[in-house]
N, C-alpha and C positions, 0 to 999 in steps of 0.2 A: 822698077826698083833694082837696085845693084846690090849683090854682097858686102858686111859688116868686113871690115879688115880681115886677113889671117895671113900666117906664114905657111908654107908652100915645100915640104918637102919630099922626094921621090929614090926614097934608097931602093939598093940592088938585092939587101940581102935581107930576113926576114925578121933576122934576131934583130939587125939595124931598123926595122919599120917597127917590131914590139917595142924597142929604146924609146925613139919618134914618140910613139904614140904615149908612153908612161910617162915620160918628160914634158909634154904639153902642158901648157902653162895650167894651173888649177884644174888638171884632168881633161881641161877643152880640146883634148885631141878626136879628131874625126878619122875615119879609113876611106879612101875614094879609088875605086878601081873604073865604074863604065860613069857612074854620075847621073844615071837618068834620073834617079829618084832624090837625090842627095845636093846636086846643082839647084833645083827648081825651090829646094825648100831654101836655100840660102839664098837664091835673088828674091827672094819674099823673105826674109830677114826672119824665119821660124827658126833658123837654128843660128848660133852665133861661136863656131868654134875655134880657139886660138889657131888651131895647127891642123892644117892637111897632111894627112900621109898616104902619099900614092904608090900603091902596091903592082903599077900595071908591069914594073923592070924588074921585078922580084921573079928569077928566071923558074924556083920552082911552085909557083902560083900560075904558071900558065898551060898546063900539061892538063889533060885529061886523059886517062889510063882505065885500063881494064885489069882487075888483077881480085881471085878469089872468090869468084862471080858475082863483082860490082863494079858499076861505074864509078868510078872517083872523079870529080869536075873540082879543079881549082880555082880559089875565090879569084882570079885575074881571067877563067876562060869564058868568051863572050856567049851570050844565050842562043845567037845564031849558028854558033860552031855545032853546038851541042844541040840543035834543029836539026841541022842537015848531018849530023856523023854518028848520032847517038840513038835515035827515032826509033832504028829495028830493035837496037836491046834494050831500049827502058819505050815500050812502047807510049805510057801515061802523057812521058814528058812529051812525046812528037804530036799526042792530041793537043797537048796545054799549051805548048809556045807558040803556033800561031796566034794564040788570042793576047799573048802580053804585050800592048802596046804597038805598035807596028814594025815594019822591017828596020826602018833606020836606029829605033830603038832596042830591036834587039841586038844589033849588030855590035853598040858599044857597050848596053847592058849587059850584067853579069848575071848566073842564076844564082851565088852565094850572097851576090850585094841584093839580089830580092829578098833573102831569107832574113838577113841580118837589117834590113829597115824593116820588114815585118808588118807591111801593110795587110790590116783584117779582111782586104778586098784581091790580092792580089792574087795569082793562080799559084806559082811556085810554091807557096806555103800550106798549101794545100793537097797537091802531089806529092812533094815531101810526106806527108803526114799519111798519107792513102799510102803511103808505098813501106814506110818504116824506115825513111831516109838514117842517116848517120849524118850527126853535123861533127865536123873538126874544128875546135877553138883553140888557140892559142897566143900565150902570154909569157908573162913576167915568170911565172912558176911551170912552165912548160905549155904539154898537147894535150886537152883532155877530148874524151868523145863525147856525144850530148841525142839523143834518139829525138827525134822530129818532134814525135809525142809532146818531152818534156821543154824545147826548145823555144817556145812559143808562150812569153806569161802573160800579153797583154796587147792594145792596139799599140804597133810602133815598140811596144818593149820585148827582150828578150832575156836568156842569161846568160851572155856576154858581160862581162865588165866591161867600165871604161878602158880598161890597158889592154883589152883581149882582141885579138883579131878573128873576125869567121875564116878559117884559110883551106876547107874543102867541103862539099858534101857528097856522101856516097850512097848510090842508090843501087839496089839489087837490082841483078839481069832477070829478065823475066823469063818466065819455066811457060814449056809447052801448054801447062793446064791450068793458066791464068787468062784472064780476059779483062777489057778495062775501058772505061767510060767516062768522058768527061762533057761538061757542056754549062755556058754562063748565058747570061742575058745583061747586055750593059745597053745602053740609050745609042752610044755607036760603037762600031768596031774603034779597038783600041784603047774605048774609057775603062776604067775600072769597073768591075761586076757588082751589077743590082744586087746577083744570089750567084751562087755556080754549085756545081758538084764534082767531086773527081771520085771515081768509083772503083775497086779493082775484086775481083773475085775467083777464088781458084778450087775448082772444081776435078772431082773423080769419079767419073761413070756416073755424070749426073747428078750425084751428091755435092753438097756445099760444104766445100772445107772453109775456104775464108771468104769473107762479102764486107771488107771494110769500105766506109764512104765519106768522104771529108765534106761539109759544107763553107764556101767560102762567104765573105759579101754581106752578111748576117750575128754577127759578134762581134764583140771586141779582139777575137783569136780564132782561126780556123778551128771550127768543131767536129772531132771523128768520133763514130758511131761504128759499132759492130752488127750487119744487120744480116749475116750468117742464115740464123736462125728464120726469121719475117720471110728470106730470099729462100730457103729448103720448105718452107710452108707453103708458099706461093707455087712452088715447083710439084710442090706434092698436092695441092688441092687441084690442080688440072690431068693428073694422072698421064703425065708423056713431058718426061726429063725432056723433052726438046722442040717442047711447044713454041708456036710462033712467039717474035720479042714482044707485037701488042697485046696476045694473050695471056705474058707473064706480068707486061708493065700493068695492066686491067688488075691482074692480082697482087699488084704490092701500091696499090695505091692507100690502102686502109694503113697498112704501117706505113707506108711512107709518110702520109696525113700525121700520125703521132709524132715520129721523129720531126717533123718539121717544129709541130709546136715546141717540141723540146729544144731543140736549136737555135731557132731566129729568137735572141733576145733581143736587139738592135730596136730604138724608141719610134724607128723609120726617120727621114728625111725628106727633102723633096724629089730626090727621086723615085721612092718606092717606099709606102707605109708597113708598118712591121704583118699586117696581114698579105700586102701585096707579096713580100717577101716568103711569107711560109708559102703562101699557094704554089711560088716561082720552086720553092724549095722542092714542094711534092710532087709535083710534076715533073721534075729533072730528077731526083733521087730516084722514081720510079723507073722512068725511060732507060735511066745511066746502066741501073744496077740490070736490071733485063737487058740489057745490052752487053754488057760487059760477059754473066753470065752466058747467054750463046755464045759470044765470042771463047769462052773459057771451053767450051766443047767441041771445039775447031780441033785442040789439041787432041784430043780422047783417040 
């Protein structure tokens, strides 16, 4: 099947691509910067938008910068750059983007055009959300900022307007006494995750300062969970802050079991029924998060 009709335009400047996009006929304007996710849905006629607006010439959407101890990644910079040049200071993302999709896909894909189609399965929205991302939108009434958390309302939805462009997300550099965890199960490499978890935790002398853990693959929106608490429990009923990881993961299995129920609300499919899912949940929350913390004692 072939795409429905549309016009086709590729301005230089940004204010010229929010015009673009507000002027689109009855709102049908679209943003397309790598297309991996956005191309497939319009040769299957799921989306039918008057107007493309291609943001890849827009010279300051392609920069990715370090400034105030974060990564800024422009909605035009491809996922691959940000693989290979960004890995040591946002370590979560160099776990996560091998798994999206494969190389050739990462190479034209964007990590902003992940965040902004919003798939419940995809890894990017999930990281983001583990890590306390910062999203940048911008429109008709200027820049606003939007935290990971709140950025995500639904499957495929966000809070972006239709005139609004996602045009950065900024993710914090990571401190010596963080540690972090990620890991999905999909049928093959490169499909979208049955379950995943992206997990980070920042640790001092053993104690559990932060243990956020996102589950992806399992709702209609990536679900984060604070599990702080479960993970200082676990660490203190084995009495030795730096117990082996499979005799921490043994110990956060009971919570991890809870949270799962709490998360996977998903009706399941044919790849994976909503119990397959929590089991997939428990089992990687627990591994991730005992993982992440030893990792988080590396620093100490």
């Amino acid at each position: 099947m072939k795409a429905a009709p549309f016009a086709y335009v590729r301005p230089t400047r940004l204010q010229d691509a929010v015009t673009e996009l507000g002027s689109a006929q009855h709102g049908g304007g679209k943003v397309i910067a790598g297309g991996q996710s956005l191309v497939p849905v319009l040769a299957m006629r799921l989306g039918r938008p008057s107007t493309l607006v291609d943001i890849t010439r827009v010279e300051e959407l392609t920069h990715m910068t370090v400034d105030d101890q974060c990564l800024r990644v422009a909605a035009a910079v491809r996922q691959r750059r940000v693989q290979r040049e960004a890995s040591q200071l946002v370590p979560l993302l160099g776990l996560a983007l091998p798994w999206v999709g494969h190389r050739e896909i990462r190479s034209r894909g964007t990590v902003c055009g992940s965040l902004a189609h919003a798939d419940p399965s995809a890894e990017m929205p999930a990281v983001a959300m583990s890590l306390n991302a910062t999203v940048e939108v911008t429109g008709p009434n200027g820049r606003r900022q939007v935290s990971a958390a709140d950025f995500f309302t639904g499957a495929m939805a966000t809070v972006t307007e239709p005139t609004e462009i996602v045009t950065s997300v900024s993710f914090p550099i990571a401190s010596s006494d963080e540690g972090y965890g990620f890991a999905e199960i999909a049928r093959r490499h490169g499909d979208y995750a049955i379950a995943g978890v992206a997990a980070r935790v920042r640790s001092t002398s053993g104690a559990v300062v932060e243990a956020p853990i996102t589950s992806f693959g399992v709702s209609d929106k990536p679900q984060l969970r604070d599990m702080s608490g479960a993970l200082q429990r676990a660490v203190d009923s084995l009495g030795d802050p730096a117990a082996p990881t499979s005799e921490i993961t043994n110990a956060l299995e009971e919570p991890a079991h809870a949270m799962a129920e709490d998360v996977v609300t998903t009706a399941g499919d044919s790849h994976g029924s909503t119990a397959y899912r929590k089991r997939l949940v428990r089992v990687l929350a627990a591994r991730e998060l005992a993982r992440a913390y030893r990792s988080s004692l590396k620093g100490a």
